[in-house]
C-alpha positions in Angstrom: 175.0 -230.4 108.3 175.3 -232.7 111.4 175.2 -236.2 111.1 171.4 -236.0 113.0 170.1 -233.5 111.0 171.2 -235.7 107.7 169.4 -238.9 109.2 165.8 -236.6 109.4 166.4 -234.4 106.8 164.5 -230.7 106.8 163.4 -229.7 103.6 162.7 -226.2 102.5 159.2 -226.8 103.0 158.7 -227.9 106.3 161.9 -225.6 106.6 159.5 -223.2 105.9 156.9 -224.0 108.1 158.9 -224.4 111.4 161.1 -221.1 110.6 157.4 -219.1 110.6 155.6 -221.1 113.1 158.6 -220.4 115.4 159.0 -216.8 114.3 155.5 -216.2 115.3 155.6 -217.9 119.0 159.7 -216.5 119.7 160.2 -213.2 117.6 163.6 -215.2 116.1 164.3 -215.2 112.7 165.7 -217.8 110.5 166.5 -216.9 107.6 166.9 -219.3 104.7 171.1 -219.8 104.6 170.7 -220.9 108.4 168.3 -223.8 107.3 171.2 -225.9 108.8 171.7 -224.2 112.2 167.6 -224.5 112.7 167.7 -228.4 112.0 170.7 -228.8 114.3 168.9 -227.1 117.1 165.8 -229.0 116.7 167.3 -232.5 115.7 167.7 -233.9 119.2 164.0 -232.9 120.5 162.5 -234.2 117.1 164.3 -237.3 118.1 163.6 -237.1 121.5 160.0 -237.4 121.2 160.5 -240.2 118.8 159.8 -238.9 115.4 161.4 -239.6 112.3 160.7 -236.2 110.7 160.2 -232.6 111.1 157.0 -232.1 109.7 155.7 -234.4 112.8 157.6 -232.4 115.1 156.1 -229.5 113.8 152.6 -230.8 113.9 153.3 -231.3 117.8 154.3 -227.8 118.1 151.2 -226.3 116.0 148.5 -228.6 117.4 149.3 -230.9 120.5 147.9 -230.8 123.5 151.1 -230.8 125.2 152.7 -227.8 123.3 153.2 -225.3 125.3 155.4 -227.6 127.2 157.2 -228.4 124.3 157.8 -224.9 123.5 159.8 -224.6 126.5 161.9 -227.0 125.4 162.1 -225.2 121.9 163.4 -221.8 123.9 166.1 -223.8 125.3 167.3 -225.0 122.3 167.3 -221.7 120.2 168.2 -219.5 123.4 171.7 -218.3 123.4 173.2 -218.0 126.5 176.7 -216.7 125.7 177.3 -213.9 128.3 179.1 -213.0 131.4 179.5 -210.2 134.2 180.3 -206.5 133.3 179.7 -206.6 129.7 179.3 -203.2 127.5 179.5 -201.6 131.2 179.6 -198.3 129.3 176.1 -198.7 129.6 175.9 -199.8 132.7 177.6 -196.7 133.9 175.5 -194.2 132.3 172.7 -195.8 134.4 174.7 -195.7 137.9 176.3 -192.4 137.0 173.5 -190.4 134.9 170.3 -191.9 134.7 169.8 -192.9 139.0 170.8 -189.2 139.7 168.9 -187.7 137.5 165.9 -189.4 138.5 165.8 -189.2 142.8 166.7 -186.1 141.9 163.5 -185.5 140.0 161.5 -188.4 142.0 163.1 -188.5 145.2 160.5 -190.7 146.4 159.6 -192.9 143.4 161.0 -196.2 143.1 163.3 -197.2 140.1 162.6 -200.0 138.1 164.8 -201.4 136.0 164.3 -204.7 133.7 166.8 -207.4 132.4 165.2 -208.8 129.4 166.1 -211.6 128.0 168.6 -211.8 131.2 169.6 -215.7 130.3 171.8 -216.9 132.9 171.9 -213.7 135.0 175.3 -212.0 134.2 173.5 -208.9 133.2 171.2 -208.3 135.9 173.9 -209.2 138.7 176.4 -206.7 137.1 173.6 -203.9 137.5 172.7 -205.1 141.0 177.1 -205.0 141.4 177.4 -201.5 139.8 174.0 -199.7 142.0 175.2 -201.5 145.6 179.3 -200.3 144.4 177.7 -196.6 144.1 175.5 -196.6 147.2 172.8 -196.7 145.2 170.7 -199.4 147.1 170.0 -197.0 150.0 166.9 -195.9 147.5 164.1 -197.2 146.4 165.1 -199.4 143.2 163.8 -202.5 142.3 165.6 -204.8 139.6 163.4 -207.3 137.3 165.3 -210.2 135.0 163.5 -212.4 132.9 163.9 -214.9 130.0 162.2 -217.5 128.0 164.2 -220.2 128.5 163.4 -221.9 131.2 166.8 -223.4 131.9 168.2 -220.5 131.4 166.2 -218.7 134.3 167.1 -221.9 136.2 170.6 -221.4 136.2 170.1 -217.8 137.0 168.1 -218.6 139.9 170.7 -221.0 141.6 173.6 -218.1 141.5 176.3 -220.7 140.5 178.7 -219.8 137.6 181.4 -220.6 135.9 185.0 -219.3 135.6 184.2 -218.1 132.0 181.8 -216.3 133.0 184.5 -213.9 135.1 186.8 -212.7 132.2 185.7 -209.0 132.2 185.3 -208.6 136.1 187.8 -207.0 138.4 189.2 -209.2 140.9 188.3 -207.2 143.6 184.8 -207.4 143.0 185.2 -211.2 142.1 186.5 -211.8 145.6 183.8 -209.0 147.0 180.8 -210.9 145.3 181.5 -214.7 145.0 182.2 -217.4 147.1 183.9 -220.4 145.9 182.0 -223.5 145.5 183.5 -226.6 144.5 184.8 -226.0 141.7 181.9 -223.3 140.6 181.8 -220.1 142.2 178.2 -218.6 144.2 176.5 -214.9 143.8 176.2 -213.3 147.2 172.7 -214.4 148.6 172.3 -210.6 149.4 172.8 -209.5 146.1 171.0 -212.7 144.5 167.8 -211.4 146.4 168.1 -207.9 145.0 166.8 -209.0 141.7 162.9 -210.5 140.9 163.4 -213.7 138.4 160.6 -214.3 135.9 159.9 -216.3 132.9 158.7 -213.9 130.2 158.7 -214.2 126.6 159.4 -210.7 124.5 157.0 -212.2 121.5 154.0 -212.1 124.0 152.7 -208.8 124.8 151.1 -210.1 127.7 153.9 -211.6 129.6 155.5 -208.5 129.6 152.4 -206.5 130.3 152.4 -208.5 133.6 155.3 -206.8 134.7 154.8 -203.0 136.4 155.8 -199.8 134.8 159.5 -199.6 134.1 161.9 -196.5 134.1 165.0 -198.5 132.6 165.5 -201.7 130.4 168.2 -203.4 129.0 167.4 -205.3 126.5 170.6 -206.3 124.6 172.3 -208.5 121.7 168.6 -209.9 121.4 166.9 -207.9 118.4 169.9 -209.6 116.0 168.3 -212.9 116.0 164.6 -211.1 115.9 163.0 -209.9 112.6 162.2 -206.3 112.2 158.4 -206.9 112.5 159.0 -208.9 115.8 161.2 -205.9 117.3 158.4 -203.2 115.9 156.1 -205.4 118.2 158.2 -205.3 121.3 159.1 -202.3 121.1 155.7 -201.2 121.3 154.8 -203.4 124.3 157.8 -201.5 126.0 156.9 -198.0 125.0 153.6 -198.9 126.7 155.0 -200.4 130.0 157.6 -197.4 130.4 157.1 -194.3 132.4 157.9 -191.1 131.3 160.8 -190.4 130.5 162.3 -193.7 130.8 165.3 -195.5 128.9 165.9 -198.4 126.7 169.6 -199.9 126.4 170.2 -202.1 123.3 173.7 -204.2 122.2 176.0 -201.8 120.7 175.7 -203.2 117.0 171.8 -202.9 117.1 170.2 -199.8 115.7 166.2 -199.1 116.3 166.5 -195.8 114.1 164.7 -197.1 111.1 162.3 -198.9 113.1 160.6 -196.9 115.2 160.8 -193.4 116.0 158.8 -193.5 119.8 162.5 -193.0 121.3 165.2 -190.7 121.3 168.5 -191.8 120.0 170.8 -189.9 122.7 174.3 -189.9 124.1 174.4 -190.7 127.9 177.4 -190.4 130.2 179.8 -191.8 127.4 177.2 -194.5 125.8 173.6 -194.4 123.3 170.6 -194.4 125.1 166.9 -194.8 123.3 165.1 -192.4 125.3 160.9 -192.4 125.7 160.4 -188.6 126.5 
């Protein structure tokens, strides 16, 4: 344990109380052998706001007027935001290759929606955007959605500036088709940028998602490992209820939903698993 988490010291108590308060406002699930990780996270804010102890942080979270704002700061310091362009593009090219054709072929006139959740700094939701415009694809009628709960997170998204880490999978042609070099950061294309609708949404409230329109396609991936399996029961059933039919759900590649719910379709796609809502 850090030298800050020592000095405040969570006990399995208030360990306890934090781990469940926050499972219920995030979905995320600490489980008792990442006691440390948890107080590592949390350590600066507790400190921040002045407190000499967790259980007075926690109070603040329960009860305080000023929560909610707080619990924006809590999403940025449990969100993980390790990701970059053109990752598990298997999936991404089912969607381009299968799953567009297959619907203007069925719905030549309906528009495509497709959802980034928990998009953090926007590496997912660009590659889509990158993959659709590369195909021809934005000559219909498809509209791309990205949210997450961290609000610094969405920040970064929205300002299109990243990092050269955040190239390592994506082809140099595409680099140099795509990004403009700024300083020593490099910029999205404004045109692509504006493809994409940025919102805050938090996938442990029903309602933030419910304020989004129907959806044909999300991507919701590498999330449910940090959720419990009651917290993904309850999103999933928030997006069985905002999808059309039939309509498709990509998770990471080491998440399986089989024993969890059986609304959806395990199915293989143009070369990658697709949870299908028939």
């Amino acid at each position: 344990m850090g030298f800050i988490s020592e000095s405040l010291n969570l006990t399995e108590s208030i360990f306890m109380l934090l781990r469940d308060l926050i499972h219920e406002k995030t979905g995320i699930h600490y489980e008792d052998e990442r006691r440390d990780v948890l107080a590592n996270k949390l350590s600066p804010l507790v400190i921040d706001r002045g407190f000499s102890s967790f259980l007075d942080y926690y109070y603040l979270l329960k009860y305080d007027e000023t929560a909610d704002e707080e619990w924006k700061r809590v999403m940025d310091a449990l969100s993980v935001q390790e990701t970059f362009f053109w990752r598990e593009i298997d999936q991404i090219k089912a969607l381009v290759n299968v799953v567009v054709p297959q619907h203007f072929a069925a719905y030549p006139n309906q528009t495509l929606r497709i959802w980034s959740a928990a998009c953090a700094t926007g590496e997912e939701p660009l590659t889509i955007a990158m993959a659709l415009n590369e195909a021809g694809w934005f000559s219909k009628k498809i509209e791309i959605y990205a949210t997450d709960a961290s609000p610094s997170a969405l920040a970064k998204a929205k300002k299109g500036l990243y990092r050269e880490r955040s190239f390592r999978n994506l082809s140099p042609i595409l680099h140099a088709t795509y990004f403009r070099p700024e300083q020593k950061d490099w910029r999205v294309s404004p045109e692509l940028h504006a493809r994409i609708q940025w919102q805050m949404v938090n996938l442990a409230v029903s309602r933030d998602m419910k304020l989004l329109p129907p959806m044909s396609v999300i991507f919701c991936r590498n999330v449910f490992i940090y959720f419990s399996e009651e917290s993904i029961r309850k999103t999933l059933k928030t997006f069985y209820e905002i999808m059309l039919e039939p309509a498709y759900l990509f998770v990471g590649a080491s998440e399986s939903l089989l024993k969890i719910t059986t609304d959806f379709d395990l199915k293989e796609i143009g070369g990658a698993f697709v949870y299908v809502k028939q």
